[in-house]
KEDREN-563349 format. One line per field, with one value per atom (N, C-alpha, C): residue number from 1; residue in one letter; atom name; x, y, z. Coordinates in nm, 2 decimals. Example, Ala and Ser with C-alpha at 12.3 -4.5 7.8 and 13.67 -1.06 7.14 Angstrom:
REM residues 2
i: 1;1;1;2;2;2
aa: a;a;a;s;s;s
at: N;CA;C;N;CA;C
px: 1.32;1.23;1.32;1.28;1.37;1.29
py: -0.57;-0.45;-0.33;-0.22;-0.11;0.00
pz: 0.78;0.78;0.78;0.71;0.71;0.79
This chain:
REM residues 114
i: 1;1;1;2;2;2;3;3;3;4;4;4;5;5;5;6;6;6;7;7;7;8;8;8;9;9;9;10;10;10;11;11;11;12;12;12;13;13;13;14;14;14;15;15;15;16;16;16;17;17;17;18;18;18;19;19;19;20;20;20;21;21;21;22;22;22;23;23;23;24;24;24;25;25;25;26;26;26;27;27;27;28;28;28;29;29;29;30;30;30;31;31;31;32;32;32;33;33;33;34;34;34;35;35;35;36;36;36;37;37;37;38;38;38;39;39;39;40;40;40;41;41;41;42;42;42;43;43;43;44;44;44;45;45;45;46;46;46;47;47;47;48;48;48;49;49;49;50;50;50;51;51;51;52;52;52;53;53;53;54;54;54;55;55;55;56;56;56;57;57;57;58;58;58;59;59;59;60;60;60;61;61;61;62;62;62;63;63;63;64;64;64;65;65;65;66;66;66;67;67;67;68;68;68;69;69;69;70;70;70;71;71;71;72;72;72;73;73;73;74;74;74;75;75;75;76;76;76;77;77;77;78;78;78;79;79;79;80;80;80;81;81;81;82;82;82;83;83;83;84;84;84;85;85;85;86;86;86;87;87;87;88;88;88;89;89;89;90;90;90;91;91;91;92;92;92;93;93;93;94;94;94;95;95;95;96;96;96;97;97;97;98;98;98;99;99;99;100;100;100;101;101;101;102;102;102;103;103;103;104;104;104;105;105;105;106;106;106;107;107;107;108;108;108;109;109;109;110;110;110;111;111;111;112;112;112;113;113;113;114;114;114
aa: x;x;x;x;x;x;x;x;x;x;x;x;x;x;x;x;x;x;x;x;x;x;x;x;x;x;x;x;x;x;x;x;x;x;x;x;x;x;x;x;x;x;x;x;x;x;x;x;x;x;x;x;x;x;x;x;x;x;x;x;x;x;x;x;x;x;x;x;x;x;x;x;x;x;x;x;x;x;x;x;x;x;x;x;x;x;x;x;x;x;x;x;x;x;x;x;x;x;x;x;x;x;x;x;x;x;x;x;x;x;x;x;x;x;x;x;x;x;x;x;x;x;x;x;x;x;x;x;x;x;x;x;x;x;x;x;x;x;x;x;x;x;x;x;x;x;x;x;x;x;x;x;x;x;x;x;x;x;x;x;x;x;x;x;x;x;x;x;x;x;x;x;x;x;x;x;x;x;x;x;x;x;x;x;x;x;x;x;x;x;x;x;x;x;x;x;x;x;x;x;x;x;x;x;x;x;x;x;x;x;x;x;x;x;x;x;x;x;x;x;x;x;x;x;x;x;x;x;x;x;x;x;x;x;x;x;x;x;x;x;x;x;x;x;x;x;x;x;x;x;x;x;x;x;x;x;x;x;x;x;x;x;x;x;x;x;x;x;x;x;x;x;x;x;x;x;x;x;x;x;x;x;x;x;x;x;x;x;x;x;x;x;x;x;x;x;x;x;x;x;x;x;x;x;x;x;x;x;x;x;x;x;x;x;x;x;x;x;x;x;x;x;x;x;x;x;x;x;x;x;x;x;x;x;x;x;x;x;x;x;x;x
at: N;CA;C;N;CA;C;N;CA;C;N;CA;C;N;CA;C;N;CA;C;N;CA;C;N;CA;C;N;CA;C;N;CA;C;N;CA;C;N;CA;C;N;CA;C;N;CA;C;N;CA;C;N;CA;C;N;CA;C;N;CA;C;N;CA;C;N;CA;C;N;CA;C;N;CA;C;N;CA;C;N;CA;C;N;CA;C;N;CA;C;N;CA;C;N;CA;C;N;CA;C;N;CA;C;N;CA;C;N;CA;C;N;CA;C;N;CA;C;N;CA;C;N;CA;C;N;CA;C;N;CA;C;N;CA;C;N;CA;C;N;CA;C;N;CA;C;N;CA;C;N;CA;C;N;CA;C;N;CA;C;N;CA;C;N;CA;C;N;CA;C;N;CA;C;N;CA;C;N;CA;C;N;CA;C;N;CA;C;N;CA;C;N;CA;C;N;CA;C;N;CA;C;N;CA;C;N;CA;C;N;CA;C;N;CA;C;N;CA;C;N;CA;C;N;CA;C;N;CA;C;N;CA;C;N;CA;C;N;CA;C;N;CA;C;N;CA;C;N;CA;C;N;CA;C;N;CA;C;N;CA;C;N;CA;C;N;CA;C;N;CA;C;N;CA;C;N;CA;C;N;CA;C;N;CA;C;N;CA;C;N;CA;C;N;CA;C;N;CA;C;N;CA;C;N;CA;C;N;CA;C;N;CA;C;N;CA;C;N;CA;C;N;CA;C;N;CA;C;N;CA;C;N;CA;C;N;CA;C;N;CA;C;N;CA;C;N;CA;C;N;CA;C;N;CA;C;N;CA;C;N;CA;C;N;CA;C;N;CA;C;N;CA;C;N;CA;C;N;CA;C;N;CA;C;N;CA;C;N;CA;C;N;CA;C;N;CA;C
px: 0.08;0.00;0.09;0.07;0.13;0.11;0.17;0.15;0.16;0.06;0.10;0.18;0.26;0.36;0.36;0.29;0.33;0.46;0.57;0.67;0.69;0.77;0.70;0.86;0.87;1.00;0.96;1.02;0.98;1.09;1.06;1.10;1.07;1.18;1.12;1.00;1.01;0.84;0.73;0.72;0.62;0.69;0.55;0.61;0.55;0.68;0.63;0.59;0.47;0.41;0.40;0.40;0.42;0.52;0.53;0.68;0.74;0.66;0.72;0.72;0.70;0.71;0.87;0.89;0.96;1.12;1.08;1.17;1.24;1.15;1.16;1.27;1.22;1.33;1.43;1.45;1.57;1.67;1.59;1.69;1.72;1.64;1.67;1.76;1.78;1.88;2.01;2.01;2.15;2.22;2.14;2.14;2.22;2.13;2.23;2.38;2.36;2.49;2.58;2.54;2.64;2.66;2.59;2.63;2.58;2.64;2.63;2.73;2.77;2.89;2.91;3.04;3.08;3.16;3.17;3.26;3.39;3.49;3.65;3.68;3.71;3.82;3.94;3.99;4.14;4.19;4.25;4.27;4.41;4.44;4.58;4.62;4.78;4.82;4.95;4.87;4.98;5.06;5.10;5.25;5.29;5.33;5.38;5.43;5.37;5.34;5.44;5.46;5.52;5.40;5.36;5.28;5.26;5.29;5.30;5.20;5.12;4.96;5.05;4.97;5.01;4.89;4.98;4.85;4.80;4.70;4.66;4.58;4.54;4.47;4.54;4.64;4.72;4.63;4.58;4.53;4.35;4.33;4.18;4.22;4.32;4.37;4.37;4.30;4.33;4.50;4.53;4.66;4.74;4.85;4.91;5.01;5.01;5.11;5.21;5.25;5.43;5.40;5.28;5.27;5.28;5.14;5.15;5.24;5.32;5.45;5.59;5.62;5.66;5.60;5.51;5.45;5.48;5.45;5.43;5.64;5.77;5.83;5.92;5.84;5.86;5.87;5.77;5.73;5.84;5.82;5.91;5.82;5.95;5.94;5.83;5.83;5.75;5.67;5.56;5.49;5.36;5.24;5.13;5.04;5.04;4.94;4.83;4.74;4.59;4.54;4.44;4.39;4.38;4.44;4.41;4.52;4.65;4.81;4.89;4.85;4.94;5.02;5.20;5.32;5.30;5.41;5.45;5.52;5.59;5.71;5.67;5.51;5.39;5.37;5.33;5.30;5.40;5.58;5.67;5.73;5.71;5.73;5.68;5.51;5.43;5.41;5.44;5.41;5.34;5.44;5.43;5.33;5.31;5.18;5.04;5.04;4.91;4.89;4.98;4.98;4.86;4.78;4.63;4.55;4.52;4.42;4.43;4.55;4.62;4.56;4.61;4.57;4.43;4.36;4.22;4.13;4.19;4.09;4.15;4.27;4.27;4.22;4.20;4.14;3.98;4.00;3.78;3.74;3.86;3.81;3.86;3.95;3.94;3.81;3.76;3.64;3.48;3.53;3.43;3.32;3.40;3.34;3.32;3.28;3.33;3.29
py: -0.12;0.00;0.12;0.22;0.38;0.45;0.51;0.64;0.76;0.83;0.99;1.08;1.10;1.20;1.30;1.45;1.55;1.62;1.67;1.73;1.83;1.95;2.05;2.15;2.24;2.35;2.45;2.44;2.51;2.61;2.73;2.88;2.99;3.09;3.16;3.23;3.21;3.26;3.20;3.09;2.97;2.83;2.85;2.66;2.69;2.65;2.65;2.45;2.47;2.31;2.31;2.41;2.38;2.40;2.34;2.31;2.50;2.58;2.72;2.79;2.73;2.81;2.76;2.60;2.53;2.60;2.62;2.66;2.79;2.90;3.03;3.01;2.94;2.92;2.86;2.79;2.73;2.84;2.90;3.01;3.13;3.18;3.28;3.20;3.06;3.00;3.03;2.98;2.96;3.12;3.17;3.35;3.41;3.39;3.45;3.38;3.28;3.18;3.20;3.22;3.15;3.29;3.41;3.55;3.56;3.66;3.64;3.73;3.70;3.74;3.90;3.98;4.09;4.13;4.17;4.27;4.32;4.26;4.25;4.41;4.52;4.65;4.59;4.49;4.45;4.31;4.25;4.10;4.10;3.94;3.95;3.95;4.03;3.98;3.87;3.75;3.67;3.66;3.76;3.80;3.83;3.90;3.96;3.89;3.79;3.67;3.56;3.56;3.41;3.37;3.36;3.24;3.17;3.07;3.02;2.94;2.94;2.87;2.72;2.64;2.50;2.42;2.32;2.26;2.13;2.12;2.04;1.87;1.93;1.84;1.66;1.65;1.54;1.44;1.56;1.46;1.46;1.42;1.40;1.28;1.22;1.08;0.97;0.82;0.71;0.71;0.66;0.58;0.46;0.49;0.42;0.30;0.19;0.10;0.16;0.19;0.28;0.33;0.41;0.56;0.43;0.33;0.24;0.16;0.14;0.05;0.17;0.24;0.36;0.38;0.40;0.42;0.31;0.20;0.07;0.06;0.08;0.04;0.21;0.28;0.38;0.36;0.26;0.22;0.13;0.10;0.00;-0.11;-0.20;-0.33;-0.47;-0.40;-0.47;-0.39;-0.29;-0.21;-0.27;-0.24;-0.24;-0.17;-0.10;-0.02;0.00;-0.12;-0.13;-0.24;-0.25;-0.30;-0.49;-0.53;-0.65;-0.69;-0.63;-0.71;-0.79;-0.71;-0.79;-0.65;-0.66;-0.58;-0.52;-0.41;-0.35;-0.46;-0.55;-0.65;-0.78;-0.77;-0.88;-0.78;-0.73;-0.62;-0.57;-0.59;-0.60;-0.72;-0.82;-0.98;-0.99;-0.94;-1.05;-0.94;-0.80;-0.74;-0.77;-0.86;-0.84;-0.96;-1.05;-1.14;-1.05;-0.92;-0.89;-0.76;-0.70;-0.59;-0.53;-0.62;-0.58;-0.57;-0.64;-0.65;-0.50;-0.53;-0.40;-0.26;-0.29;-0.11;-0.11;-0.20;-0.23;-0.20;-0.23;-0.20;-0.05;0.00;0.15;0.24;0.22;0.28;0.28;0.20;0.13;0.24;0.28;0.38;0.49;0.53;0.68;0.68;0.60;0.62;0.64;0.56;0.53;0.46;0.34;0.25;0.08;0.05;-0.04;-0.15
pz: 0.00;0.00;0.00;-0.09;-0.07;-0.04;0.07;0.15;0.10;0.06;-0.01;0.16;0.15;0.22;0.17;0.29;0.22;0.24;0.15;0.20;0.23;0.32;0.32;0.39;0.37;0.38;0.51;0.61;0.74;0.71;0.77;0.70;0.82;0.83;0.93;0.89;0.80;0.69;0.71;0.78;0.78;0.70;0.61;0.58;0.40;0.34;0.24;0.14;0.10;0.03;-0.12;-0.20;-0.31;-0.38;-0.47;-0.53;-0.56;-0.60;-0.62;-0.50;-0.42;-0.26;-0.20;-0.27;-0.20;-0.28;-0.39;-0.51;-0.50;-0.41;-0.36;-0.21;-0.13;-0.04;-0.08;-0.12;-0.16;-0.27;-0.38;-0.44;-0.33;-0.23;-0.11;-0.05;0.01;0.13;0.02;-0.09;-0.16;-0.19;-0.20;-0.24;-0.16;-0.07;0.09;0.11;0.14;0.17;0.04;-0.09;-0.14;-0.23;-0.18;-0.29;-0.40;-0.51;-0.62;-0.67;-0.82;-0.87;-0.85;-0.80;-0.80;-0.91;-1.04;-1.06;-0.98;-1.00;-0.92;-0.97;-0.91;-0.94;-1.01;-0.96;-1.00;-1.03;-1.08;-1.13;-1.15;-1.16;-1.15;-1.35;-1.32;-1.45;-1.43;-1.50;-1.53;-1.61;-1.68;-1.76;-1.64;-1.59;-1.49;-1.37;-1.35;-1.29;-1.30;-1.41;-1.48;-1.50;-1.55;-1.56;-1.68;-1.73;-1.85;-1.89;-2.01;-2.03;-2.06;-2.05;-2.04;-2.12;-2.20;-2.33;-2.17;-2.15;-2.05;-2.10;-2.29;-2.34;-2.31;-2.33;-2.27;-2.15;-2.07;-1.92;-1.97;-2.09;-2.13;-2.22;-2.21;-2.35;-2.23;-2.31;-2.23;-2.18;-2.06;-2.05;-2.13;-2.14;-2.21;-2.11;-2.22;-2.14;-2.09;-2.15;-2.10;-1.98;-1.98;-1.87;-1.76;-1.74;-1.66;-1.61;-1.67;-1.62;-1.58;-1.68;-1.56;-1.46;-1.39;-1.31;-1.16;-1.25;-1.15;-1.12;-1.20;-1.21;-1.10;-1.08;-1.00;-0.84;-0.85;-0.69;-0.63;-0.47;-0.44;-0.43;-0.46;-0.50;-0.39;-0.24;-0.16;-0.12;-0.14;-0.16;-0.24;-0.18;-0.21;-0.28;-0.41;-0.41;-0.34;-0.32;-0.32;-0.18;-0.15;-0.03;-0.07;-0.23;-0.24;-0.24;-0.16;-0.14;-0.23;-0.34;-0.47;-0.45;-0.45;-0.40;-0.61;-0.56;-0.73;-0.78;-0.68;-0.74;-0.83;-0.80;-0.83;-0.99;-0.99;-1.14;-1.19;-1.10;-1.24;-1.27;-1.21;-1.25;-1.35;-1.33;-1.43;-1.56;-1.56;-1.63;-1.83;-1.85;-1.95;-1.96;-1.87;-1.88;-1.87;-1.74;-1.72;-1.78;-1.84;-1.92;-1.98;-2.10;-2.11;-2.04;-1.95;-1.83;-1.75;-1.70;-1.65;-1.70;-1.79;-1.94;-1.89;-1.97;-1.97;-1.84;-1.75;-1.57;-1.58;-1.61;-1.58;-1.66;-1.80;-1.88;-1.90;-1.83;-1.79;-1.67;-1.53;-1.48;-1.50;-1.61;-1.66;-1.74;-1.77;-1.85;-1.78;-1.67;-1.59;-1.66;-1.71;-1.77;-1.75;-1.62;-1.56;-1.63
């Protein structure tokens, strides 16, 4: 059997019950808390700075075998990555046996593609 439940937004205003009452406090609570954009007088300049723009497109590409085995061949040797106690010395032994799998589960969660 289903219960109709009504939901309802308690307010130093009262109580709001319909969805545009509910809609109204919630853009007032965030409003207040959370501001809204100012117009800055001043900003930085990053010439001036150093600051040098950087191509970042690189950290949007699957991983590569290489990246992954540098990586794994970076670590020490009796060292665990992960909570399932297979050591880096276990993933440079067998490398070249689990190598796809390997790729394959890391590039499944850059994708977030399990």
């Amino acid at each position: 059997m289903r219960k109709n439940y009504i939901c309802c937004l308690h307010t130093n205003g009262g109580v709001a019950i319909t969805h545009n009452d509910k809609q109204k406090v919630l853009e007032d609570y965030f409003s207040d808390h959370l501001g809204t954009m100012v117009q800055r007088p001043r900003t930085f300049d990053w010439n001036v700075l150093g600051y040098v723009s950087r191509d970042l497109s690189m950290l949007e590409v699957p991983f590569t075998q290489d990246e992954i085995k540098e990586t794994i061949n970076s670590m020490p040797f009796d060292k665990a990555p992960g909570p399932d106690g297979f050591t880096c010395g276990f993933f440079k032994k067998c490398w070249e046996i689990i190598k796809e799998d390997v790729t394959e589960a890391m590039n499944s969660m850059f994708m977030l593609n399990p």
